[in-house]
Jmol script that loads the backbone (N, CA, C; Angstrom):
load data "model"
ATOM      1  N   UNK A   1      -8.673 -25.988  20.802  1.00  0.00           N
ATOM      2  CA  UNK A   1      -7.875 -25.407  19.743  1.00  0.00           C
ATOM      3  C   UNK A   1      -8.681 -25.433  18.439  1.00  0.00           C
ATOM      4  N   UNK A   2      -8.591 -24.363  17.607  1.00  0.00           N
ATOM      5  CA  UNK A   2      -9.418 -24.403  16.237  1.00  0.00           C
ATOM      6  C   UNK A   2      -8.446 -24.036  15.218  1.00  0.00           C
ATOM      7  N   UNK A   3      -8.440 -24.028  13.867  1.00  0.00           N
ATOM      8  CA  UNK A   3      -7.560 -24.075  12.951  1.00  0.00           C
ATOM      9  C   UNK A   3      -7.677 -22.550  12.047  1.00  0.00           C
ATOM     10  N   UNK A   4      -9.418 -22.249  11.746  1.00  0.00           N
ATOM     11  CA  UNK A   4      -9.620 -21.137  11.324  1.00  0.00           C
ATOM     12  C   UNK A   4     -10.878 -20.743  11.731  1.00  0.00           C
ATOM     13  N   UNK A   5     -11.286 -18.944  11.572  1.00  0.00           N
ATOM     14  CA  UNK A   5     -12.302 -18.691  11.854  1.00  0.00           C
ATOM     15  C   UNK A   5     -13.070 -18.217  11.039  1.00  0.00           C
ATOM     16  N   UNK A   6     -14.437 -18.603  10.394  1.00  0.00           N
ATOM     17  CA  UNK A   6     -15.290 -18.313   9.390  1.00  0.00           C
ATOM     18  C   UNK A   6     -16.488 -17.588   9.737  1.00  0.00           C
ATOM     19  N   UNK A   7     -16.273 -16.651   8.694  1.00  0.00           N
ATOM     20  CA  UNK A   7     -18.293 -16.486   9.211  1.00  0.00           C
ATOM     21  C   UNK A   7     -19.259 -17.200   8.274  1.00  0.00           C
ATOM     22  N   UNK A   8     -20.258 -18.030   9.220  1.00  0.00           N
ATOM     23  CA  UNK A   8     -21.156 -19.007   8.801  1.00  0.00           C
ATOM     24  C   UNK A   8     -22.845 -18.407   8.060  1.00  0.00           C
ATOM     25  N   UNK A   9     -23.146 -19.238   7.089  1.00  0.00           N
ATOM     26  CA  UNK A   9     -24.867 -18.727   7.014  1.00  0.00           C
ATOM     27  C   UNK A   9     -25.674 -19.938   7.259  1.00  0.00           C
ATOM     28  N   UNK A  10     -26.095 -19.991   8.155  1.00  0.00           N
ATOM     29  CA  UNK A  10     -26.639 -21.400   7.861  1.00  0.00           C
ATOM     30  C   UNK A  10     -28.570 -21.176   6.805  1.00  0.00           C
ATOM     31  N   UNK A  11     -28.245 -21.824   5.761  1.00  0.00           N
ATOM     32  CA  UNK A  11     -29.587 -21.588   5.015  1.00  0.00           C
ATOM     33  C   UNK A  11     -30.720 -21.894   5.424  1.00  0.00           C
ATOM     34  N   UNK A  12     -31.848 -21.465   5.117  1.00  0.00           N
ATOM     35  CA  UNK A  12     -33.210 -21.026   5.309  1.00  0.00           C
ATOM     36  C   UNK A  12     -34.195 -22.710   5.477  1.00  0.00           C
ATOM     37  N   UNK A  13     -34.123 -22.877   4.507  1.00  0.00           N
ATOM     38  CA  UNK A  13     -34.812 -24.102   4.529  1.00  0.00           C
ATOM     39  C   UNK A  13     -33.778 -25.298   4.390  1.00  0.00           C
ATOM     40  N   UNK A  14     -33.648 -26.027   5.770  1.00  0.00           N
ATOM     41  CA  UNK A  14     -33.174 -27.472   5.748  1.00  0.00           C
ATOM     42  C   UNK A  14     -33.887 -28.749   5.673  1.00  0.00           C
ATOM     43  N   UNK A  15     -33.781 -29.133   5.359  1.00  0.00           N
ATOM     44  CA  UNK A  15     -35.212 -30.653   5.789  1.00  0.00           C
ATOM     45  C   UNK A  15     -33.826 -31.927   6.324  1.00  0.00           C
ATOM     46  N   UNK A  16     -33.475 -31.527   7.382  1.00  0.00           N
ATOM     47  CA  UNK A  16     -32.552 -32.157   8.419  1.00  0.00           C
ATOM     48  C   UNK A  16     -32.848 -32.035   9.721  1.00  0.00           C
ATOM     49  N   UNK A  17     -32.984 -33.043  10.711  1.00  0.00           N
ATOM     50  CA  UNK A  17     -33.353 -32.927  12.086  1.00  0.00           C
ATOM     51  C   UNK A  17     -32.517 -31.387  12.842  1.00  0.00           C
ATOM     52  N   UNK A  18     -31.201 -31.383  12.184  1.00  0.00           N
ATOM     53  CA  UNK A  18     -30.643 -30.659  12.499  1.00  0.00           C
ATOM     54  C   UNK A  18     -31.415 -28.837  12.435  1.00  0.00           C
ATOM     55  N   UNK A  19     -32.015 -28.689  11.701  1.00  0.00           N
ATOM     56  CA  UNK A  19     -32.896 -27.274  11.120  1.00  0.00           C
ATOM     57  C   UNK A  19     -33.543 -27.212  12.483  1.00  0.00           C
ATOM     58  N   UNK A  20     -34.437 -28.163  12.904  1.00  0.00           N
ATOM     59  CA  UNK A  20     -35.570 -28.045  13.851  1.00  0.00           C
ATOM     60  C   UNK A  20     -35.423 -28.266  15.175  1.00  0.00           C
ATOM     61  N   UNK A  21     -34.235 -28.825  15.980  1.00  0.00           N
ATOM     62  CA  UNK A  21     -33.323 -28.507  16.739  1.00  0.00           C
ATOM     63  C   UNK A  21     -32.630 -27.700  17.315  1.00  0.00           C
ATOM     64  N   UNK A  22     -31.391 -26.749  16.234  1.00  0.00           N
ATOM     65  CA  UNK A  22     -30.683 -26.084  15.986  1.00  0.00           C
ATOM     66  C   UNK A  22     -30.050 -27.119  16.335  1.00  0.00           C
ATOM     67  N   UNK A  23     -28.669 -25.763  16.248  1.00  0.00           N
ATOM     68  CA  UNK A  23     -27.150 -26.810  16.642  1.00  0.00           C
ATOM     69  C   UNK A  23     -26.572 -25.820  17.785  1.00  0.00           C
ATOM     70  N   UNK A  24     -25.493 -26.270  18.141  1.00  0.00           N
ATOM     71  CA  UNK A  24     -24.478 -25.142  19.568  1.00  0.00           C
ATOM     72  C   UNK A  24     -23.668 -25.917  19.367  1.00  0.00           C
ATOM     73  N   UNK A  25     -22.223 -24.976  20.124  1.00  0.00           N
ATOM     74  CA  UNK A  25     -20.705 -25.531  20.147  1.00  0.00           C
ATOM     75  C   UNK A  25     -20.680 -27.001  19.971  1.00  0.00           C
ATOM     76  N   UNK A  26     -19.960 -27.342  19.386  1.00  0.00           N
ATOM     77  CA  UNK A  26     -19.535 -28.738  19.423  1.00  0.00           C
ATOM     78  C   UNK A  26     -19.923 -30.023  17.622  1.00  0.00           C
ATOM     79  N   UNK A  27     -21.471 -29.027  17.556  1.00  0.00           N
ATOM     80  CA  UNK A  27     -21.666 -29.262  15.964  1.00  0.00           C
ATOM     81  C   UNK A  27     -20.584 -29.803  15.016  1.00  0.00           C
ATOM     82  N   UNK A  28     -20.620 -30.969  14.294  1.00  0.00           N
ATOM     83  CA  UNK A  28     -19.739 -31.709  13.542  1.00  0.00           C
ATOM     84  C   UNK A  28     -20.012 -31.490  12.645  1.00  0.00           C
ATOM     85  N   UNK A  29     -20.759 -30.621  11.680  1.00  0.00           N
ATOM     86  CA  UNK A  29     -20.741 -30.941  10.108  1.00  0.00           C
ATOM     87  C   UNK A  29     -19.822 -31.159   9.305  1.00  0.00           C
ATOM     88  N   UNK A  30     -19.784 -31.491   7.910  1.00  0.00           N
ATOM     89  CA  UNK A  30     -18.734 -31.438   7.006  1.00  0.00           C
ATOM     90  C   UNK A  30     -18.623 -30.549   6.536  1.00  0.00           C
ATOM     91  N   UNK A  31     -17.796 -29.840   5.653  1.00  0.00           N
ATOM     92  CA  UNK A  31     -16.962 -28.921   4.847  1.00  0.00           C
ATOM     93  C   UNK A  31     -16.831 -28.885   3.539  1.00  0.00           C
ATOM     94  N   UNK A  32     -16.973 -28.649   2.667  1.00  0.00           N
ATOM     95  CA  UNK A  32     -16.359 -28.891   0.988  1.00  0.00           C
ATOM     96  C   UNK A  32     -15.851 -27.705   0.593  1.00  0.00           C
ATOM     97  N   UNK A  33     -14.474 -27.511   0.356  1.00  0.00           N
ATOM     98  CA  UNK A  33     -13.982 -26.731   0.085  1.00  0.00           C
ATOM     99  C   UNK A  33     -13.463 -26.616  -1.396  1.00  0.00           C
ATOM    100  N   UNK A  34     -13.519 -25.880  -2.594  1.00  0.00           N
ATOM    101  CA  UNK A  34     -13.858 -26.385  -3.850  1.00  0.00           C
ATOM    102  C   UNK A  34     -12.178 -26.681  -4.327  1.00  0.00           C
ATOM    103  N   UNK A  35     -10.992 -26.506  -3.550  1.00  0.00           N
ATOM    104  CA  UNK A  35      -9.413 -27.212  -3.700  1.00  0.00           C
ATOM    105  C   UNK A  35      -9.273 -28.076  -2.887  1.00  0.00           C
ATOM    106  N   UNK A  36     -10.345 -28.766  -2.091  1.00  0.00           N
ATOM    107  CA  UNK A  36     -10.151 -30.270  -1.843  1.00  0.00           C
ATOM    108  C   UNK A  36     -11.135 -31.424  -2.275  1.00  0.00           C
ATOM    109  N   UNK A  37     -10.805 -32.545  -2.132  1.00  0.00           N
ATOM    110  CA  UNK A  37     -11.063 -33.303  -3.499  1.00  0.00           C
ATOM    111  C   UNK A  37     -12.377 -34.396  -2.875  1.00  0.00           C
ATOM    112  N   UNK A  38     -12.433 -33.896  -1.391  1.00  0.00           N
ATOM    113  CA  UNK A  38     -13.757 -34.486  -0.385  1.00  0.00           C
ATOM    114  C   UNK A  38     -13.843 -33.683   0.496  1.00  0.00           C
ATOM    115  N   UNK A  39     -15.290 -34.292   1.441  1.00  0.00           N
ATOM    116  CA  UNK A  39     -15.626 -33.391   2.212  1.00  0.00           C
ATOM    117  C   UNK A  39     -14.762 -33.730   3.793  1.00  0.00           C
ATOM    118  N   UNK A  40     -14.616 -32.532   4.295  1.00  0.00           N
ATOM    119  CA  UNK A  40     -13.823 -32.421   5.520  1.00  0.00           C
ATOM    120  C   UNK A  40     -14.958 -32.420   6.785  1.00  0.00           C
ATOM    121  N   UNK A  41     -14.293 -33.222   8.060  1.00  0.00           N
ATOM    122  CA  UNK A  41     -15.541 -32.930   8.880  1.00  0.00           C
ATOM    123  C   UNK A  41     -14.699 -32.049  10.091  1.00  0.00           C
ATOM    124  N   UNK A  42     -15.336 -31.363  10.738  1.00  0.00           N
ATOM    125  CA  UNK A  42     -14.982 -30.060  11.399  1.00  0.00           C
ATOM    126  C   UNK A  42     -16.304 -29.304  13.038  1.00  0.00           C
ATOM    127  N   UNK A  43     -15.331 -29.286  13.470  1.00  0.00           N
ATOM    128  CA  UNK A  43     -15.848 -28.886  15.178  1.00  0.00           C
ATOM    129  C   UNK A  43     -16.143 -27.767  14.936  1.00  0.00           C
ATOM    130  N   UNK A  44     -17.150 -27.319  15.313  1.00  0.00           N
ATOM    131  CA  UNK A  44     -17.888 -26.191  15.079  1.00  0.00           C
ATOM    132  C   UNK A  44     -17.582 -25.596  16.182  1.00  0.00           C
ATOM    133  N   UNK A  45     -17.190 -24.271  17.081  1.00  0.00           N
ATOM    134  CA  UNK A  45     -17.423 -23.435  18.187  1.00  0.00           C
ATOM    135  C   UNK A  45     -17.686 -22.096  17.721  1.00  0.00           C
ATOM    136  N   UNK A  46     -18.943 -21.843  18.498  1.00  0.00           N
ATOM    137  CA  UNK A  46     -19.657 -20.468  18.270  1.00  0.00           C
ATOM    138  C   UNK A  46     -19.542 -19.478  19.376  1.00  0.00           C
ATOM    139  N   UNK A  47     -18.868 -19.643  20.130  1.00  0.00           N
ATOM    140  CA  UNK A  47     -18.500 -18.770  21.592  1.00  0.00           C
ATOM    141  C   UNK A  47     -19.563 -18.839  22.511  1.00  0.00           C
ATOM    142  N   UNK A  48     -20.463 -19.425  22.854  1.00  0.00           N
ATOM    143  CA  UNK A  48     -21.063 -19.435  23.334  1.00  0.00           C
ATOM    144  C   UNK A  48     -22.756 -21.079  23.235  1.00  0.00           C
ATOM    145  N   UNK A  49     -23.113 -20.790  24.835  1.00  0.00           N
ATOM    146  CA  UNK A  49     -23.609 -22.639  24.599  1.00  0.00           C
ATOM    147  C   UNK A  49     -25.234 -22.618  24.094  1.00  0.00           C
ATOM    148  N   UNK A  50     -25.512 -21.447  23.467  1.00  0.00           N
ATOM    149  CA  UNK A  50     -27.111 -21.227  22.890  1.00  0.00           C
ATOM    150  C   UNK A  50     -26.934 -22.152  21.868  1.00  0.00           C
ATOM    151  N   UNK A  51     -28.308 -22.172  21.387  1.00  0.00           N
ATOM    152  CA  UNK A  51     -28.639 -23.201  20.176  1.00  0.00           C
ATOM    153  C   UNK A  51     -28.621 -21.965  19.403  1.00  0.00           C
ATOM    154  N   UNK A  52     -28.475 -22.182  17.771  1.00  0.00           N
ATOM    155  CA  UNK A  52     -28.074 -21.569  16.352  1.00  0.00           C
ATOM    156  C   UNK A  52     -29.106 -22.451  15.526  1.00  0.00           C
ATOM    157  N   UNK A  53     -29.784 -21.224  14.576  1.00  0.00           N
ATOM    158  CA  UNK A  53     -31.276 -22.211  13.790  1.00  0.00           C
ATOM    159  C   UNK A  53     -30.997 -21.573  12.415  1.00  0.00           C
ATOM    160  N   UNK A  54     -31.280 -22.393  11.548  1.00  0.00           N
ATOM    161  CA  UNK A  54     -31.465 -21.491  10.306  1.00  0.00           C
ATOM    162  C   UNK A  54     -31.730 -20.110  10.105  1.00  0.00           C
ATOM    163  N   UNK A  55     -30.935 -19.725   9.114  1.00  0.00           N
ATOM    164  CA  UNK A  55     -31.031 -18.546   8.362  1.00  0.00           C
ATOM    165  C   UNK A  55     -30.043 -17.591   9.643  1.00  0.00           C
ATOM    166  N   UNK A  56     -29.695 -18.286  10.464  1.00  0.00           N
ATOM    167  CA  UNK A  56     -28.612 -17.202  11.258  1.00  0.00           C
ATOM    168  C   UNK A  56     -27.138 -17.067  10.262  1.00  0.00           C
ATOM    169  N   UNK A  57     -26.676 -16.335  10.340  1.00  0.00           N
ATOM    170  CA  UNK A  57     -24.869 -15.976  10.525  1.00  0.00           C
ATOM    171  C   UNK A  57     -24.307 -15.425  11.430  1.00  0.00           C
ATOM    172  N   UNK A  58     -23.467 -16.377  11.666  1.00  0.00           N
ATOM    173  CA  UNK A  58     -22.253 -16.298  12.846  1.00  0.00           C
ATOM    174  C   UNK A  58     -20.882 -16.640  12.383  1.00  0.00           C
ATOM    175  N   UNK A  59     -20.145 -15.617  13.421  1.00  0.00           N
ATOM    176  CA  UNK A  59     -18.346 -16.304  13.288  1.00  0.00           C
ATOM    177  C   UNK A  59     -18.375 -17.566  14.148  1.00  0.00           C
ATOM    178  N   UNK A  60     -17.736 -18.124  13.758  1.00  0.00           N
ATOM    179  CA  UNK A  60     -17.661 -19.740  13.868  1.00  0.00           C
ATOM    180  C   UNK A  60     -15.760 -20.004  14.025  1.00  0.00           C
ATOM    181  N   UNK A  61     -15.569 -20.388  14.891  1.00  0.00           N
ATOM    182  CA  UNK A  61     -14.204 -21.090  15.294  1.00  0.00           C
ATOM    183  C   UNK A  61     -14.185 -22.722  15.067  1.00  0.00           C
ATOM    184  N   UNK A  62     -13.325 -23.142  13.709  1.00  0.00           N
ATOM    185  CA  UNK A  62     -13.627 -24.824  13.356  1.00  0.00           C
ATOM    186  C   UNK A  62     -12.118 -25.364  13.552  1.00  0.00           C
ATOM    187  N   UNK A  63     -12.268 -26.760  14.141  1.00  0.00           N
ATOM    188  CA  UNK A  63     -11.062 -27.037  14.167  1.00  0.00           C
ATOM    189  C   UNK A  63     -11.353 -28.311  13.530  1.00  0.00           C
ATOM    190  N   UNK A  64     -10.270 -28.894  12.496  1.00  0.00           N
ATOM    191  CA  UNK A  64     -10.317 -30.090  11.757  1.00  0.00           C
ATOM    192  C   UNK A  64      -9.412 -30.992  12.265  1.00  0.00           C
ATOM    193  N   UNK A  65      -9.908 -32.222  12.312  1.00  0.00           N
ATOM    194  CA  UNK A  65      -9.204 -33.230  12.734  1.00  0.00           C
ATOM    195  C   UNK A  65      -8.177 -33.886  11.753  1.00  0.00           C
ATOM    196  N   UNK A  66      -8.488 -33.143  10.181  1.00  0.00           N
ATOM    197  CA  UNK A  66      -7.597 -33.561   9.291  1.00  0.00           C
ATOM    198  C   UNK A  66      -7.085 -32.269   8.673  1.00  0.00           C
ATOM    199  N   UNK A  67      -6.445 -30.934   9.853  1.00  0.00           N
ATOM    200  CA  UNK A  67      -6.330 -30.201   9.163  1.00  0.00           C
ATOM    201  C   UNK A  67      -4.714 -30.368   8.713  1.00  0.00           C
ATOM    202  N   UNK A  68      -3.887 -31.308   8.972  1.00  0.00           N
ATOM    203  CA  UNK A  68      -2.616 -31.615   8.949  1.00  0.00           C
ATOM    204  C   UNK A  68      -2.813 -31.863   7.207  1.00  0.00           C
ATOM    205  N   UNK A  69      -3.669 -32.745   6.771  1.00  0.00           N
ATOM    206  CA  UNK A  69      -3.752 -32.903   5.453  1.00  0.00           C
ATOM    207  C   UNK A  69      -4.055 -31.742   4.788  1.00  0.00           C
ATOM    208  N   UNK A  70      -4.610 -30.665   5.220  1.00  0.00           N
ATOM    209  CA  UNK A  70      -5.459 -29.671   4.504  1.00  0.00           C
ATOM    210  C   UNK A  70      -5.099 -28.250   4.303  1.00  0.00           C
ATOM    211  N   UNK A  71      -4.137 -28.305   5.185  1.00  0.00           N
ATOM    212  CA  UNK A  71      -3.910 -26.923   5.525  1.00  0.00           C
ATOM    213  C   UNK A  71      -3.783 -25.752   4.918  1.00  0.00           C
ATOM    214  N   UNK A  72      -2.398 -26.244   3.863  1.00  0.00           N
ATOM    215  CA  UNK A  72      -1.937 -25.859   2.718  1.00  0.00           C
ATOM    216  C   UNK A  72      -2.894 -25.810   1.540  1.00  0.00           C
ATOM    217  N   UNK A  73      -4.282 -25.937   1.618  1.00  0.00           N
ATOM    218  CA  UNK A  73      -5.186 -25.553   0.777  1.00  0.00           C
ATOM    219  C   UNK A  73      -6.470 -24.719   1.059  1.00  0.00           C
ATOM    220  N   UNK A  74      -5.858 -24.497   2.448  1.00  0.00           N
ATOM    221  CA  UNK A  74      -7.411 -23.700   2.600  1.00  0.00           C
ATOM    222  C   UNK A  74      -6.543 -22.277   3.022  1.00  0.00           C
ATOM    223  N   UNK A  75      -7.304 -20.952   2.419  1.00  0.00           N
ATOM    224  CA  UNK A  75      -6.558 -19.621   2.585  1.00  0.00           C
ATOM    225  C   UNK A  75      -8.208 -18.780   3.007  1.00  0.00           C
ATOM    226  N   UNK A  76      -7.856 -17.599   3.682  1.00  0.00           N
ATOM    227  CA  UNK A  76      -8.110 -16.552   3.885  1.00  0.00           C
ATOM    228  C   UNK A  76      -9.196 -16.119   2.703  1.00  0.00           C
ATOM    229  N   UNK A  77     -10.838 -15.836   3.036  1.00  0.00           N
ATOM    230  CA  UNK A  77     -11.400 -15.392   1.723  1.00  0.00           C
ATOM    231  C   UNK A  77     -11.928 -16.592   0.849  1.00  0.00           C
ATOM    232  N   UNK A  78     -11.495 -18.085   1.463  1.00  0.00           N
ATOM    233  CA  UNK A  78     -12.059 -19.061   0.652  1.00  0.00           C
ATOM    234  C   UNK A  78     -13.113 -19.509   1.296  1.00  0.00           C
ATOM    235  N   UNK A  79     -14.269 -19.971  -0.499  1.00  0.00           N
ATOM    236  CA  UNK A  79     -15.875 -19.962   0.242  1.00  0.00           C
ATOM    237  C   UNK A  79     -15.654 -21.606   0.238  1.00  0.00           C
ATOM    238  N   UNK A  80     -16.919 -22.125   1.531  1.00  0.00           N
ATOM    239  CA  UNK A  80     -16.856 -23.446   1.178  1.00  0.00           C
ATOM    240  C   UNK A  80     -18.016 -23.523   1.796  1.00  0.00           C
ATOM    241  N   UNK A  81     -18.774 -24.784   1.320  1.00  0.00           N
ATOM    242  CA  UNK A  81     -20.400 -25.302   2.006  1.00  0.00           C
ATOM    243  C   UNK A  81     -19.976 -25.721   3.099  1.00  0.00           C
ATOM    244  N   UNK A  82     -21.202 -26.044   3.831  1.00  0.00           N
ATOM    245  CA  UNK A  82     -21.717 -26.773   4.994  1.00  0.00           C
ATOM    246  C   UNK A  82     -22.262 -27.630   4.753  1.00  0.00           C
ATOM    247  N   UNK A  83     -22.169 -28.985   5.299  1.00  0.00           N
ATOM    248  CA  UNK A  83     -23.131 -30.205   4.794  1.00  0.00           C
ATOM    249  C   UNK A  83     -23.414 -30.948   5.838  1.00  0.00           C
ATOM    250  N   UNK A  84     -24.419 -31.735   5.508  1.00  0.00           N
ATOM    251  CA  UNK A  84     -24.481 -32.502   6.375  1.00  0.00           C
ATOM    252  C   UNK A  84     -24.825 -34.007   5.537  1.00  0.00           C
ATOM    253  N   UNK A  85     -24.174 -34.852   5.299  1.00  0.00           N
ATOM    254  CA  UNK A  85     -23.476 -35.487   4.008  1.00  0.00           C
ATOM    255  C   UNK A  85     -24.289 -34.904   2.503  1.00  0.00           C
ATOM    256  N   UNK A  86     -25.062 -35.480   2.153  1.00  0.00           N
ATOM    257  CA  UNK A  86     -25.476 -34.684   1.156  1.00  0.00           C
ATOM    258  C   UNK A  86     -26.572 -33.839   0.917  1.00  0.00           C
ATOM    259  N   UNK A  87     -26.615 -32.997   2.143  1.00  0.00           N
ATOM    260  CA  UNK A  87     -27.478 -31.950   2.338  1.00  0.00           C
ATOM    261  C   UNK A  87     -26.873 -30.748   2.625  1.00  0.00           C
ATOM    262  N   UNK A  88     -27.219 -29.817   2.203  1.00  0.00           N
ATOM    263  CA  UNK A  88     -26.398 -28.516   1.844  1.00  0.00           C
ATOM    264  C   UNK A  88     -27.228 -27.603   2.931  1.00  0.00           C
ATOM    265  N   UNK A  89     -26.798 -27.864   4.345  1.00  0.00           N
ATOM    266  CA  UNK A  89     -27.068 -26.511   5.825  1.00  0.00           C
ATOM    267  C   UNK A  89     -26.895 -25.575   5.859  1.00  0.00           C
ATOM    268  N   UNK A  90     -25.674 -24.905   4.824  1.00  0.00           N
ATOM    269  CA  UNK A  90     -25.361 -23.560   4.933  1.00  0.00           C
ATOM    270  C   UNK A  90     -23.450 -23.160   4.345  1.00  0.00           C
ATOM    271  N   UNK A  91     -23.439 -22.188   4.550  1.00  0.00           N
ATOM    272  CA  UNK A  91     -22.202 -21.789   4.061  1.00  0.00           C
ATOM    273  C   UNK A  91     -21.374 -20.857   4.522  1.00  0.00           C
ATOM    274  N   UNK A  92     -19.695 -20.820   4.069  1.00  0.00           N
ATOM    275  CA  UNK A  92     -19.255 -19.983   5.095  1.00  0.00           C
ATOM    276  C   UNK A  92     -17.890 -19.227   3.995  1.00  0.00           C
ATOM    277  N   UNK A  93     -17.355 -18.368   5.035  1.00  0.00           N
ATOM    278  CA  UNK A  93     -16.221 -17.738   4.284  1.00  0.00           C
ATOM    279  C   UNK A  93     -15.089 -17.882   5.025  1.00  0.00           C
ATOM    280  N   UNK A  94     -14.183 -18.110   4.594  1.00  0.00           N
ATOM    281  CA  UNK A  94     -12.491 -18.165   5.978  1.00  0.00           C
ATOM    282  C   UNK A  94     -12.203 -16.988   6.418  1.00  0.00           C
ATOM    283  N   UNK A  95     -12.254 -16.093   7.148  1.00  0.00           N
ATOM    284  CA  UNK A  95     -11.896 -15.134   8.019  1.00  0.00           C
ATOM    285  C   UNK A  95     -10.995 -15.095   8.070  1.00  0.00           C
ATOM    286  N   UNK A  96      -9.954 -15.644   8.969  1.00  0.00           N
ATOM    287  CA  UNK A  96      -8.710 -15.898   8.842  1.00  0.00           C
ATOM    288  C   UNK A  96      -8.054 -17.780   9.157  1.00  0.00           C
ATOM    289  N   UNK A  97      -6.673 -17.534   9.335  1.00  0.00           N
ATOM    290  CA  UNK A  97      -6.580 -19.239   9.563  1.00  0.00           C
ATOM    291  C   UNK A  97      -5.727 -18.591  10.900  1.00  0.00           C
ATOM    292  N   UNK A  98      -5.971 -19.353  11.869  1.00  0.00           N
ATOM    293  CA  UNK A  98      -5.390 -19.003  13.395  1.00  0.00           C
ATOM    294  C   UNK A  98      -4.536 -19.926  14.135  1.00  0.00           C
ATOM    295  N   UNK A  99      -4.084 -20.521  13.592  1.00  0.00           N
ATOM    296  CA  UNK A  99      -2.487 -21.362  13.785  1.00  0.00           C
ATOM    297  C   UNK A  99      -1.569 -21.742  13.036  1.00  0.00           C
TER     298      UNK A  99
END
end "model"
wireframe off; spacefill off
backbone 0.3
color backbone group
């Protein structure tokens, strides 16, 4: 189950294990969404089990484990980073919210 669907950028230059790797379904990063007051952490699903490397964009299906707290602040059209605590991976837009 996922909460909303975004399309993702993940940026160009990371200096995170994560960059040189990639990532695929299941990816945990955090979230900062600029009407919540910390960062959110969130299940990444990309439809599929390939690895994803910098400088891609993709729609992204995230489901939050605290979206019960959150819900009511995240809308349709809102931008928010990608992190990986205080490293900035990339960024995304809300597509829609799907429950």
């Amino acid at each position: 189950m996922h909460h909303i669907t975004a399309l993702i950028k993940f940026s160009e230059n990371v200096p995170r294990p994560h960059a040189d790797g990639g990532v695929k379904s299941g990816y945990a990063p955090h979230h900062k969404f600029s009407n919540v007051e910390y960062l959110v952490s969130g299940f990444h699903d990309y439809g599929d089990d390939k690895y994803h490397f910098t400088g891609e964009s993709l729609i992204t299906k995230i489901a939050f484990p605290s979206w019960e707290d959150i819900h009511k602040l995240i809308r349709v059209g809102d931008s928010f980073e990608v992190r990986e605590l205080n490293t900035l991976v990339g960024s995304g837009v809300v597509q829609s919210i799907d429950v």
